[in-house]
N, C-alpha and C positions, 0 to 999 in steps of 0.2 A: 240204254238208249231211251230218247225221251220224244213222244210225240207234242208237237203243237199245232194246234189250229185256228183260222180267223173264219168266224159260224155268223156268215150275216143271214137277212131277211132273203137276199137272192141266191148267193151262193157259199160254199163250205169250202175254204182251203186247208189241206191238211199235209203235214209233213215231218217226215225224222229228223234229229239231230243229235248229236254226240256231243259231247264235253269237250272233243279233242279238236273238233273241224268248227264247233263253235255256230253260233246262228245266223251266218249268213252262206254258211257252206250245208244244207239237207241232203242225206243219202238217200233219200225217194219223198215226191212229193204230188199230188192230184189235188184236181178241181173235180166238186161234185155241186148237183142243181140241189137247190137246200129242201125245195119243196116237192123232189120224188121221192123222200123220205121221210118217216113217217115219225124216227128222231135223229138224234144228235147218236145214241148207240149205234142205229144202223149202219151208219155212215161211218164212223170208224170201226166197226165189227168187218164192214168192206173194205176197206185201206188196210186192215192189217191183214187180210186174207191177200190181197194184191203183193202187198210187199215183202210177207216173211220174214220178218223180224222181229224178234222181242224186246220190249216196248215194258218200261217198268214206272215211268214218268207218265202223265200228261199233263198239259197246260193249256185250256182252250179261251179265247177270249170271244165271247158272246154280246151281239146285240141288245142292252138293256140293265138294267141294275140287278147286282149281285149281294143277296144279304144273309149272310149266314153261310156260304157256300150256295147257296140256291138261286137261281135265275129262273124267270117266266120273259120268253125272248119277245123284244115289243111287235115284231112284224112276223112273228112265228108261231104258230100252236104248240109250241115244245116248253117242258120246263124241265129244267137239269138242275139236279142235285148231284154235289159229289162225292160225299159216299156210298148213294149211290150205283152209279157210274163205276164207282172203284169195284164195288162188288159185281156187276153187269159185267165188265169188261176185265175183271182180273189185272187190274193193276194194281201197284201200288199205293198210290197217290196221283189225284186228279185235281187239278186247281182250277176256280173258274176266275176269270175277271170280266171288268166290262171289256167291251173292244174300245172305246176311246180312251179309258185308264193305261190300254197294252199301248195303245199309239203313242199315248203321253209320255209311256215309259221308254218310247224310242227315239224320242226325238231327242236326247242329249248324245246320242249314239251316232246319227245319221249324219252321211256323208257328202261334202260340198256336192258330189255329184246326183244327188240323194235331192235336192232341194231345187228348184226354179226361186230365184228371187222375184219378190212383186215391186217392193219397199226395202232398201236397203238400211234405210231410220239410223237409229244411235242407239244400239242397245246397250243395255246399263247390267253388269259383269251379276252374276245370282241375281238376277230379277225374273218375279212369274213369268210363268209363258205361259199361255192362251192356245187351245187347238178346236179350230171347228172342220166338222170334217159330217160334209153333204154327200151322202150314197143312197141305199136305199129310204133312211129316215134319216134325221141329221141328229148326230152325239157333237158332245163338247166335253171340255176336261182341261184340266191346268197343272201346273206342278209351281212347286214352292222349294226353295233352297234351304236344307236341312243342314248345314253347318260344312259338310263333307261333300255331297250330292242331291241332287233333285229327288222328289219326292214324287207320283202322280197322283192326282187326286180324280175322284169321279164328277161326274154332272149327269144331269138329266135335263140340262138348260136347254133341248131343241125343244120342250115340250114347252117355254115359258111362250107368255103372249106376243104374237104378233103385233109390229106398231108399226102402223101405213108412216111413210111420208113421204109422201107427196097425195096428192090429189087422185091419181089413178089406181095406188096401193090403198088408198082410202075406200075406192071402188070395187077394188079386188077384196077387201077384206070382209063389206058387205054381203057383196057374192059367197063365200066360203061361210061365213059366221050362218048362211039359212041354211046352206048345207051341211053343214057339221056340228055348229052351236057354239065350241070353244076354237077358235084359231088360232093354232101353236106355230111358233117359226115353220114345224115339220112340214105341216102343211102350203108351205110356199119353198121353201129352202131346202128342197130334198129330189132325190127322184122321182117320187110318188107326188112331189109337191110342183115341179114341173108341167104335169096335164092341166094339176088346178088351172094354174096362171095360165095356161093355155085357153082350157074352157071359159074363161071370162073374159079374155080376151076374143074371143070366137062367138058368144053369144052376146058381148056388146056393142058388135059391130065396130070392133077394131078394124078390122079388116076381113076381105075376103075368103075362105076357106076353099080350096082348088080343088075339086069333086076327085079328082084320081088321088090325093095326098088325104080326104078326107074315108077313103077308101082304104087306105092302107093304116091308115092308125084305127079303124073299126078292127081291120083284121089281126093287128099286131097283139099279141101278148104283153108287152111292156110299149108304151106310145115315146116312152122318155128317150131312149137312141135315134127315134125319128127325128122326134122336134129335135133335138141336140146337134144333129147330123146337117137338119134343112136350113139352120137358122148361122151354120160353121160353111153356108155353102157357099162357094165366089160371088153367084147370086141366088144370094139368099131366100127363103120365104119371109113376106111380110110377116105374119103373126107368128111363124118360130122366133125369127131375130126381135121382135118386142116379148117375145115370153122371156126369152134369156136376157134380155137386159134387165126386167124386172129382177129375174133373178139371180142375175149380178149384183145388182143394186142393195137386195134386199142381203144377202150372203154376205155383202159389205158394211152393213148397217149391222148385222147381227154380231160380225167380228168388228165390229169396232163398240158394239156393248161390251161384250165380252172383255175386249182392252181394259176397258172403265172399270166394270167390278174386279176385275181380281190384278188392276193396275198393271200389266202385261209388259211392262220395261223391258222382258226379256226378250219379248218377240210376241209374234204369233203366228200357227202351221195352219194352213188348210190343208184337211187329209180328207176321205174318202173319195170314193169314185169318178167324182165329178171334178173337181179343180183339174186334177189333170189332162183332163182332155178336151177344157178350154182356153188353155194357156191365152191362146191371142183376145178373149174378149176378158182375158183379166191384168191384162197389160196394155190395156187402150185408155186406162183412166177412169172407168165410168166405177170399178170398186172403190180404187182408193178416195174419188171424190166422196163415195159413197161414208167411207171407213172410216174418215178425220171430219166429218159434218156433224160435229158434237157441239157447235156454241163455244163458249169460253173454253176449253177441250179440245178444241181444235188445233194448236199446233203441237200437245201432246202427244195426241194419236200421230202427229204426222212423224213423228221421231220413232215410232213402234217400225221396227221390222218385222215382214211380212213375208210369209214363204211357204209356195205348195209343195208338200211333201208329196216326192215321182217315184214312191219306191211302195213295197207292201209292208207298211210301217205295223199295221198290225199283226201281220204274223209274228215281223221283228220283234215287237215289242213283246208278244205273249211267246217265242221261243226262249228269248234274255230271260226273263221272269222264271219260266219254267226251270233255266240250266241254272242260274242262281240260287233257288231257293231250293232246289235237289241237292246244290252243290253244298249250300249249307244248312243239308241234310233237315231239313221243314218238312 
């Protein structure tokens, strides 16, 4: 039997699967808070106490770049090694990857029902594909057609420079560069990058701030399901619904870089947390004008298909991985 898990900054999904029932069928599977844990062993040392099963695989796909088998997670205090690990937890074999590398590896797998279309475009038969995928930080990653099947490759492209355009991203980007110094997409294009835009919008006198709303994002733990929540409302708040256009805008600018360097013919997925639970403000126009505003480039991009991935691609991706490369015995 073989565990797999998706190990982000907020939370730990982990789950069994067999050879027989395959990765989209788990014999037992939990969610755990990533940060009452103190690592990545404790937390499956507790899943396999829960489940009772023996467990001879694992396959975990983590927040951040994987080199040598070794990970230092970007939004976590933990760094995993998997020998490790193999030794800690008595397994056999422990595999790390990135979590966008796992997504990457899922999306030639996933199913019509698996997908929201944005952009239906014209995609061109083995051409790269593109995945940006905004949760707690923002990962990227692409694959490339290797004769037979896709390939996934890594990125670390949420961390590349932020570039305003327009006027007001200009001003947001002023804001964040005194506070932080370098301004990676992460910091606008993420869940943690959502209060930014909020905060500059809030102290440039965007608009108003409504003392009982400015009261409950003091008290809240995470502010980003608020803004998300107030700006998705029939009516809205002023300064949530211009945070989230910002960062639509920008989320659309960044997938349509993306397009460009690794020529994305085949499409492009938005995965992590966030696409899917603003469906309606990524179908109102404001991304894809965002996504095809390349200049000469422009009706390129508009041929690229676009699609939020509705499913937990990362698990998918890092169970696939796991049951294949067990299968042929790696």
């Amino acid at each position: 039997m073989q565990s797999a898990g998706d190990i982000g900054g907020t939370k730990t999904l982990l789950a069994l699967f067999t050879r027989e029932g395959g990765p989209r069928s788990p014999v037992a599977r939990a969610e755990f808070v990533s940060a009452d844990y103190p690592s990545l062993d404790a937390i499956v040392r507790n899943f396999m106490l829960q489940t009772k099963r023996p467990v001879a695989f694992a396959c975990f796909d983590v927040a951040g770049p994987v080199i040598h088998g070794r990970a230092h997670l970007t939004n976590l205090p933990w760094v995993l090694d998997e020998e490790a690990m193999q030794q800690t937890l008595g397994l056999q074999r422990v595999m790390l990857l990135n979590d966008l590398k796992a997504v990457a590896h899922a999306v030639p797998y996933l199913l019509p029902n698996e997908v929201h279309v944005i952009n239906e475009g014209r995609p061109e038969a083995h051409g790269p594909i593109g995945v940006v995928a905004p949760g707690t930080g923002l990962g990227e990653a692409f694959l490339t057609w290797h004769g037979s099947s896709y390939v996934a490759g890594s990125s670390e492209g949420g961390h590349a420079d932020f570039a305003p355009t327009n006027e007001i991203q200009a001003g947001l980007w002023q804001y964040l560069f005194k506070r932080f110094g370098h301004v990676a997409y992460e910091r606008v294009v993420s869940g943690s990058g959502l209060p930014n835009i909020y905060d500059f919008l809030r102290d440039s006198g965007h608009a108003p701030e409504p003392p009982a709303f400015a009261a409950a994002l003091a008290a809240a733990a995470d502010r980003t399901p608020l803004i998300v929540q107030a700006a998705l409302r029939q009516a809205p708040d002023a300064l949530c619904a211009a945070t989230l256009d910002i960062f639509v805008e920008a989320m659309g600018a960044e997938a349509g870089n993306l397009a460009l360097k690794v020529l994305a013919t085949g499409g492009i997925y938005l995965g992590g947390g966030i696409p899917a639970r603003i469906l309606p403000r990524l179908d109102d126009g404001r991304f894809m004008r965002a996504f095809v505003s390349k200049g000469r480039f422009s009706e390129l991009l508009s041929r690229i298909p676009v699609k939020v991935i509705t499913t937990q691609a990362a698990l998918l991706g890092a169970a696939l991985y796991g049951l294949e490369q067990s299968a042929a015995g790696r």
